[in-house]
C-alpha positions in Angstrom: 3.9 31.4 9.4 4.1 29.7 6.1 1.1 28.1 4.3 2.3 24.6 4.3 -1.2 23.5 2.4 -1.0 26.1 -0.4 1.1 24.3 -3.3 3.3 26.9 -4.2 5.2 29.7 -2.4 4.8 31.5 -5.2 2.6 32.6 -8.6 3.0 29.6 -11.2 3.4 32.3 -14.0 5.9 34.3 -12.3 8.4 31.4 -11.9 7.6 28.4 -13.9 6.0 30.0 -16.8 8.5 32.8 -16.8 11.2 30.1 -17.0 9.5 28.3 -19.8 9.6 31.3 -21.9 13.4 32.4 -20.5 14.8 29.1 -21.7 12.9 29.2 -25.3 14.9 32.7 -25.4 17.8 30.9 -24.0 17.6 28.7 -26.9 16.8 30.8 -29.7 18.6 33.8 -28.5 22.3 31.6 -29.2 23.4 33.7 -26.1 25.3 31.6 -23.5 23.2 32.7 -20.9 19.5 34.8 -21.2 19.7 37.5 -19.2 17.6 38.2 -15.8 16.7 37.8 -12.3 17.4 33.9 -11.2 17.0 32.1 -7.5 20.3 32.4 -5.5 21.4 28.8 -4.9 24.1 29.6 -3.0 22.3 29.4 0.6 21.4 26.4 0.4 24.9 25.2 -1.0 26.6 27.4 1.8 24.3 25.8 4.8 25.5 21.9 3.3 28.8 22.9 3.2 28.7 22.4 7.3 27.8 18.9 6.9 30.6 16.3 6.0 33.6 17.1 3.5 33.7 20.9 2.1 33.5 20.7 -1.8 35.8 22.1 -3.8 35.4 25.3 -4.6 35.7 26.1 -8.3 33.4 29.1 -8.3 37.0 31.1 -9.7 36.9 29.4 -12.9 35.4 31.6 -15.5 35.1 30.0 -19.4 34.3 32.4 -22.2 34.1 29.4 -24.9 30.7 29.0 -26.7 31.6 25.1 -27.1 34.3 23.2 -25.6 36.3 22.2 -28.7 36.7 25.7 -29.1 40.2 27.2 -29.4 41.8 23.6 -29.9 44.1 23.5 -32.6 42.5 21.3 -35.6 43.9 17.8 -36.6 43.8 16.0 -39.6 41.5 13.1 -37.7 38.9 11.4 -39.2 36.2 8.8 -38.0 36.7 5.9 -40.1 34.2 3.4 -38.5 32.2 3.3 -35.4 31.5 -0.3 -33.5 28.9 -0.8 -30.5 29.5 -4.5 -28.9 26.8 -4.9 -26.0 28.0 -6.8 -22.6 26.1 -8.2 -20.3 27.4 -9.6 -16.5 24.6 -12.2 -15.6 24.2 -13.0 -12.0 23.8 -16.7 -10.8 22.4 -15.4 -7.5 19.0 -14.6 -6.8 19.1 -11.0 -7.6 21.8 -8.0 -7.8 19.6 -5.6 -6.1 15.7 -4.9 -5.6 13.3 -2.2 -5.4 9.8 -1.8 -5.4 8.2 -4.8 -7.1 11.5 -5.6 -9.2 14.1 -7.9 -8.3 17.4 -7.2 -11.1 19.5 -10.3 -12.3 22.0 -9.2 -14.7 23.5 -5.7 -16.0 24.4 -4.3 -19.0 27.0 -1.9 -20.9 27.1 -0.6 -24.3 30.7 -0.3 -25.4 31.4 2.5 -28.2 34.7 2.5 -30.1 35.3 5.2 -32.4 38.7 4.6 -35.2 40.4 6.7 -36.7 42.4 7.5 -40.1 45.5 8.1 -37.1 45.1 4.7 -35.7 43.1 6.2 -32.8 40.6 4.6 -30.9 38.3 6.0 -28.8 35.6 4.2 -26.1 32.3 5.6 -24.6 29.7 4.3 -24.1 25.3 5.6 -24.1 22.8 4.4 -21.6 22.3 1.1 -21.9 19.2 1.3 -19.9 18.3 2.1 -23.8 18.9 -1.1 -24.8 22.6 -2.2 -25.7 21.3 -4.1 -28.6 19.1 -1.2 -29.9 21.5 1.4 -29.4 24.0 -0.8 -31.9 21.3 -1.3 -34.6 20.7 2.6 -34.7 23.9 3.5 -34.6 24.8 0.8 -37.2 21.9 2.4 -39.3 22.0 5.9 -38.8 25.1 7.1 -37.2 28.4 5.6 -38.9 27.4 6.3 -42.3 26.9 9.7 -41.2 29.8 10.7 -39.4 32.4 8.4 -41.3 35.2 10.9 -42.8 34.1 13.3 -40.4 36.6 15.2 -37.9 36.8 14.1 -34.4 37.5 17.9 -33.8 34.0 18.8 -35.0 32.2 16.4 -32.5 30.5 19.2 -30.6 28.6 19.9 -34.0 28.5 16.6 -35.9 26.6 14.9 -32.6 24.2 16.9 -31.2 21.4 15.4 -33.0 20.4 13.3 -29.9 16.3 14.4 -29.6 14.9 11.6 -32.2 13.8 9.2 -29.5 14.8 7.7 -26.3 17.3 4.8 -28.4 18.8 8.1 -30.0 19.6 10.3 -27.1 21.7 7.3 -26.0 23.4 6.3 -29.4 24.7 9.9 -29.9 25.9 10.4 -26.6 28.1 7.0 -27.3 29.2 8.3 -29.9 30.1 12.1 -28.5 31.8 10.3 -25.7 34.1 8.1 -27.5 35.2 10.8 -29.5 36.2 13.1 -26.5 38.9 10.0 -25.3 39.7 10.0 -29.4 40.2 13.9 -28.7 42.3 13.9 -25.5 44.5 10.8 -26.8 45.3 13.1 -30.1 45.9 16.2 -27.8 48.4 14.0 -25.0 46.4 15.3 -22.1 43.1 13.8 -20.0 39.4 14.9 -21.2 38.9 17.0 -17.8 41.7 19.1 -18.7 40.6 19.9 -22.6 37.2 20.6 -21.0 38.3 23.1 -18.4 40.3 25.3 -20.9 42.3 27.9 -19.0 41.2 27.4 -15.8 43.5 25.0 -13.1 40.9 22.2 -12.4 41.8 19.6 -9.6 41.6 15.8 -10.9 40.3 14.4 -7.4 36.5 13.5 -7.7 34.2 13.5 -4.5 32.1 10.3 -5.1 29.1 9.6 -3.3 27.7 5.8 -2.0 25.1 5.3 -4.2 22.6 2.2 -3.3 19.7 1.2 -0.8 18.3 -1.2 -2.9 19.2 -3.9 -0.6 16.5 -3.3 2.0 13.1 -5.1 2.4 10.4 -4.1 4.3 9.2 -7.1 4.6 12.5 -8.8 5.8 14.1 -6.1 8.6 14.0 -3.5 5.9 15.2 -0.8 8.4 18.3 -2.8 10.2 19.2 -3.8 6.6 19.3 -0.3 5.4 21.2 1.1 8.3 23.8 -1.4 8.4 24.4 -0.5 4.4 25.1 3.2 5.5 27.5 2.2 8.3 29.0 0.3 5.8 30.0 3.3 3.7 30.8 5.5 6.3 33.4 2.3 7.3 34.7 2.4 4.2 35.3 6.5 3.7 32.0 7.7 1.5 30.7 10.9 3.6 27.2 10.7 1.3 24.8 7.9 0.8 21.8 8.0 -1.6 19.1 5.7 -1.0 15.7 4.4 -2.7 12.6 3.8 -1.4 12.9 -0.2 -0.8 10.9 -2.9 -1.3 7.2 -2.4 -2.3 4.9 0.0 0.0 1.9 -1.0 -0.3 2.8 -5.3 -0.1 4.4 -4.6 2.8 1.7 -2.4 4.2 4.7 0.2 5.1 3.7 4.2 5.0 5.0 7.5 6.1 4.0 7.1 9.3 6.3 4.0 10.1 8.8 5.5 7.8 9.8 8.6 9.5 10.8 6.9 12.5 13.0 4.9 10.3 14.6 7.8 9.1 15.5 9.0 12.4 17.4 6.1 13.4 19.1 6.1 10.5 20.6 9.8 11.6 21.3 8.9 14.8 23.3 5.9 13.8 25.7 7.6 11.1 25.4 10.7 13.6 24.8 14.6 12.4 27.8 14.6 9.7 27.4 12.1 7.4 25.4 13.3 4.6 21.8 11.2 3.7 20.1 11.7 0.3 17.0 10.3 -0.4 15.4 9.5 -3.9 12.3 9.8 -5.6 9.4 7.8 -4.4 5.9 8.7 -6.0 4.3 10.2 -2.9 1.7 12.9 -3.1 1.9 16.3 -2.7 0.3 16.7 0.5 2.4 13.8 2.5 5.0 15.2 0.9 4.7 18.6 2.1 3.5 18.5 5.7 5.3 15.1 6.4 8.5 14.2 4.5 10.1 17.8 3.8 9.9 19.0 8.0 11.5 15.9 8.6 13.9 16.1 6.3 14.9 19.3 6.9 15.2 18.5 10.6 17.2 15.3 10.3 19.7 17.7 8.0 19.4 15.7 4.6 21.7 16.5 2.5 19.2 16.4 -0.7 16.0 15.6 -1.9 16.1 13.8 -5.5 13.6 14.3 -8.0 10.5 14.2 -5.3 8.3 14.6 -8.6 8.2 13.1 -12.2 9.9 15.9 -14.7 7.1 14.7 -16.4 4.6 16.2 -14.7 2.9 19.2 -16.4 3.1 21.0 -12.9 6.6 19.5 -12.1 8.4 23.4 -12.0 6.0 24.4 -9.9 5.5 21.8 -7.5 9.5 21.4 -7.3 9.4 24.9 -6.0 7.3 24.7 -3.8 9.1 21.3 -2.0 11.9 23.1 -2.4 10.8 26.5 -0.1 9.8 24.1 2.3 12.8 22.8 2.8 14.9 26.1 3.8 18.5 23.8 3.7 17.6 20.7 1.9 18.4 20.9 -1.5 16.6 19.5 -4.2 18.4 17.5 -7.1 16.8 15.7 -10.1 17.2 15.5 -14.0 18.8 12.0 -14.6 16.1 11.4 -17.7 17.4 14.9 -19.9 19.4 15.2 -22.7 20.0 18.6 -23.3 19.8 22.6 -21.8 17.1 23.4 -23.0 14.8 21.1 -20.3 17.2 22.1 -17.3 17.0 25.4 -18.0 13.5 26.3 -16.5 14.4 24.3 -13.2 17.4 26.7 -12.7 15.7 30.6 -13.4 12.8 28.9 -11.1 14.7 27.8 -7.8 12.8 24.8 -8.6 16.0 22.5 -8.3 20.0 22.9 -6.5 21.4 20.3 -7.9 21.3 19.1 -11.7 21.8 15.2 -12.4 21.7 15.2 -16.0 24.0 11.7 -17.2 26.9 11.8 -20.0 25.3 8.5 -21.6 22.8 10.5 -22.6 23.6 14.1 -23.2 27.5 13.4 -24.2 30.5 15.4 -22.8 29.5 17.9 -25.1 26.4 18.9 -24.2 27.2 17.7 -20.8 29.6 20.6 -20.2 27.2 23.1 -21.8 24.7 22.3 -18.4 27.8 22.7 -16.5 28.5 25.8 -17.5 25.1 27.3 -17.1 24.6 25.7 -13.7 28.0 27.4 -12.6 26.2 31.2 -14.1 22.8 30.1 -11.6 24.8 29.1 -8.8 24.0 25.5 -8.9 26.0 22.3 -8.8 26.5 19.3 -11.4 26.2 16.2 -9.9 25.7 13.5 -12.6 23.8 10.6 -12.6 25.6 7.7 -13.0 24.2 4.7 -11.4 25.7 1.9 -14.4 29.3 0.8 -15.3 32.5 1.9 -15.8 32.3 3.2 -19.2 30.0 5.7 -18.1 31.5 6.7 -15.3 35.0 7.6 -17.1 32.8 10.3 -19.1 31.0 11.7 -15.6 34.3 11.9 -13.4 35.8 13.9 -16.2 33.0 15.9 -16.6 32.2 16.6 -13.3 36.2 17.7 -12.9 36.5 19.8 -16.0 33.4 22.2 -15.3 33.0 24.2 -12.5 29.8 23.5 -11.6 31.2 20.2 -11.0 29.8 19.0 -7.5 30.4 15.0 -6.8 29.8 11.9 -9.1 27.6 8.9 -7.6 28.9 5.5 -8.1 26.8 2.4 -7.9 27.6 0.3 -4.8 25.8 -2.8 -6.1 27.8 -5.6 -7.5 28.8 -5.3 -11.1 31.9 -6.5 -12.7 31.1 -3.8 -15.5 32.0 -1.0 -13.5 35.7 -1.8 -13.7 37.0 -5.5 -14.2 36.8 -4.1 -17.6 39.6 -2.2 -17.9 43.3 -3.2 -17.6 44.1 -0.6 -14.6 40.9 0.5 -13.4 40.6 3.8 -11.2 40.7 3.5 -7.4 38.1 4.8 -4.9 39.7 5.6 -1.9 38.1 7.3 1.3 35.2 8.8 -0.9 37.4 10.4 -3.6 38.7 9.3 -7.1 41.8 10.6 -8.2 42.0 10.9 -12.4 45.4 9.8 -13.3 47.5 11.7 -15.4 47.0 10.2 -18.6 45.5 11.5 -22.4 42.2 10.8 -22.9 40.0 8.7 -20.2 42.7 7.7 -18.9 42.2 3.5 -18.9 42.5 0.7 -21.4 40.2 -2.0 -22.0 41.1 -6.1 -21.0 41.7 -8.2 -23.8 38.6 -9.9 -25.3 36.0 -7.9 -23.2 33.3 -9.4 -25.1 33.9 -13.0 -24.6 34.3 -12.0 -20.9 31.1 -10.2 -20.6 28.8 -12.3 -23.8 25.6 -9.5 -24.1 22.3 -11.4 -22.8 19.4 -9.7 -24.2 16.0 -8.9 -22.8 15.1 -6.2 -19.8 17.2 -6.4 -16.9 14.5 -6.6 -14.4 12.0 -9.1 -13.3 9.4 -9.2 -10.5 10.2 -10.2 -7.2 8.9 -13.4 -6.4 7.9 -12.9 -2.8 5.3 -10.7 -4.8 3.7 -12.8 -6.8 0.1 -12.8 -7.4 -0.1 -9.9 -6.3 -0.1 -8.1 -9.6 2.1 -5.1 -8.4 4.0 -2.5 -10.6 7.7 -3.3 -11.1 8.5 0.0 -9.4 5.7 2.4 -7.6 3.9 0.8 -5.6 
């Protein structure tokens, strides 16, 4: 029988520390892939498959390019100017959604357009949990007088200068993103298809529910947050992700009441529908000996970054969640920017599923993950939990590498998700279908700006059936 109090299954050198080194090789080396033994995903991947809707297997396509501009003929298209207008969708109701000590009353998107010498214009847009304002100054600053005169065919080069700081990873990933749609408009055909090269891709995207931040456990948190997941099961979704609700320790909830929860919420959606659950700062031990048996029992379909990435230990305790958990995979990486910090939770088994977001790696360092997840045997699955402007970059990227697994969209209410765009895409029965079109794919409304005026300041403020009680915004 298995240890469940020793921390990890294995020796911390001889996984985590081994994949520290492997991925400074990876990155010096300027191989695609460092050579050597890896974790087999493809149990776990094989045992989920049972559960819901098969995913589509791409584990034929095979892509020999060291970049994905590569092999596309050159075109005499240059950036002329760069403009980042912030929106904003302000709520007149007492909150959009909640979670922990935070109560959220308005949203935000960061719009990038790129022009062109060829009349051109392309739209992305970085995480605007960075700030829409900030990201605008820095690109204003810093970017544009950079790249202007530069061509839109070099982006996978003259953008990968994300690592400054947290405003920058955003910015540049605008920026690569608007480009792309600049790329794919120039070349007649949709992103998804430039990005898979040879290979056939399919243009229908599994999306997942994303949401349970409606629930509170102090107003019938648990019939609140099983009536959410009937309601996407109603409406087609076969996956729901869910947070951890309202406040723990105000409402005096623990693991103890939770599990039961849990295990209503299976038998209500019964044994097909896929449950995720996200990250909640629990300790090792609870985690361990009382979350991961019940998860693994109740047949989740993942486990979402259980510990901070962070954390100086976080590769080895991931692992060792992760071997507790024989089917239950384990899927995190929604704050990286680049390969070089997935790369030691892929050699390590530490993690099935990678989450990194376009908004802040770009397409083009987006499908470098892709690719090297497809070589480990593991499956892209990006966050994307804000508006539509990101999530035309993450469907395109999850169909154009093979790697590509599902795409989460945000069931809360936000008009920036799509009342921006002329003809927005449809979600039907749990699957977008990208429409035949160059580029992206969609067109913005006419004065998108006056629609959506940007409101500045932090998007969240604490809920006040907690005040006084001096309680973190989120963990607690």
């Amino acid at each position: 029988m298995k240890d469940k109090n020793k921390l990890s299954r294995r020796s911390f050198m001889a996984s985590s520390g081994t994949a520290l080194a492997a991925g400074l090789t990876y990155g010096l080396s300027g191989n695609a892939f460092a050579s050597g033994d890896h974790r087999s995903h493809s149990k776990k991947l094989n045992q989920n498959s049972k559960y819901g809707v098969k995913s589509l297997d791409r584990s034929h396509l095979i892509d020999k390019r060291s970049h994905p501009t590569e092999g596309l003929e050159r075109e005499n298209i240059t950036i002329t100017d760069i403009k980042v207008t912030p929106l904003s969708y302000v709520h007149d109701g007492e909150y959009l959604w909640r979670v922990g000590g935070l109560v959220v009353w308005k949203s935000d998107a960061a719009l990038v357009e790129v022009f062109t010498n060829q009349g051109i214009v392309g739209i992305g847009e970085g995480s605007p949990y960075r700030g829409p304002d900030h990201l605008k100054k820095y690109t204003d600053t810093y970017i544009t007088p950079l790249l202007k005169g530069q061509n839109v065919f070099d982006v996978d080069f003259i953008t990968n200068n994300q690592g400054h700081n947290s405003i920058a990873e955003g910015a540049w990933a605008g920026v690569n993103n608007a480009i792309w749609d600049v790329i794919g408009k120039a070349k007649g055909k949709p992103v998804y298809k430039l990005l898979s090269g040879d290979s056939t891709p399919n243009n229908k995207v599994h999306m997942y529910a994303s949401g349970g931040v409606e629930h509170a456990w102090y107003d019938n948190g648990e019939e609140s947050l099983i009536a959410e997941a009937l309601r996407y099961k109603e409406a087609g979704f076969d996956t729901f992700k869910f947070r951890q609700g309202t406040s723990w320790k105000f409402s005096g909830m623990t693991m103890d009441k939770y599990i039961p929860i849990l295990e209503n919420l299976r038998k209500a959606v019964g044994p097909d529908f896929r449950l995720c659950i996200e990250k909640f700062p629990w300790d090792m031990d609870i985690i361990l000996n009382q979350l991961c048996p019940v998860l693994e029992e109740l047949k989740f379909y993942w486990y979402e970054e259980p510990i901070s990435p962070n954390d100086p230990r976080a590769v080895e305790k991931h692992i060792a969640i992760n071997e507790a958990m024989p089917s239950v995979m384990i899927s995190g990486g929604e704050s990286w920017y680049n390969r070089y910090q997935v790369y030691p939770f892929t050699v390590s088994g530490g993690m099935d599923i990678i989450q990194t977001d376009p908004n802040l790696t770009g397409i083009s360092e987006g499908w470098q993950i892709g690719q090297m997840l497809h070589e480990h045997g593991m499956k892209y699955c990006p966050h994307n939990w804000v508006g539509g402007l990101t999530t035309i970059s993450s469907i395109h990227l999850v169909a154009g590498v093979p790697s590509g697994h599902m795409c989460e969209t945000n069931m809360t209410y936000n008009p920036l998700k799509w009342e921006i765009f002329k003809e927005p895409y449809q979600i039907k029965d749990g699957w977008l279908t990208i429409p035949d079109k160059p580029g992206y794919g969609v067109e913005l409304i006419d004065d998108v700006a006056k629609k959506f005026p940007f409101e500045p300041g932090f998007y969240g403020k604490p809920n006040p059936k907690m005040k006084g009680k001096d309680l973190p915004l989120w963990w607690s």
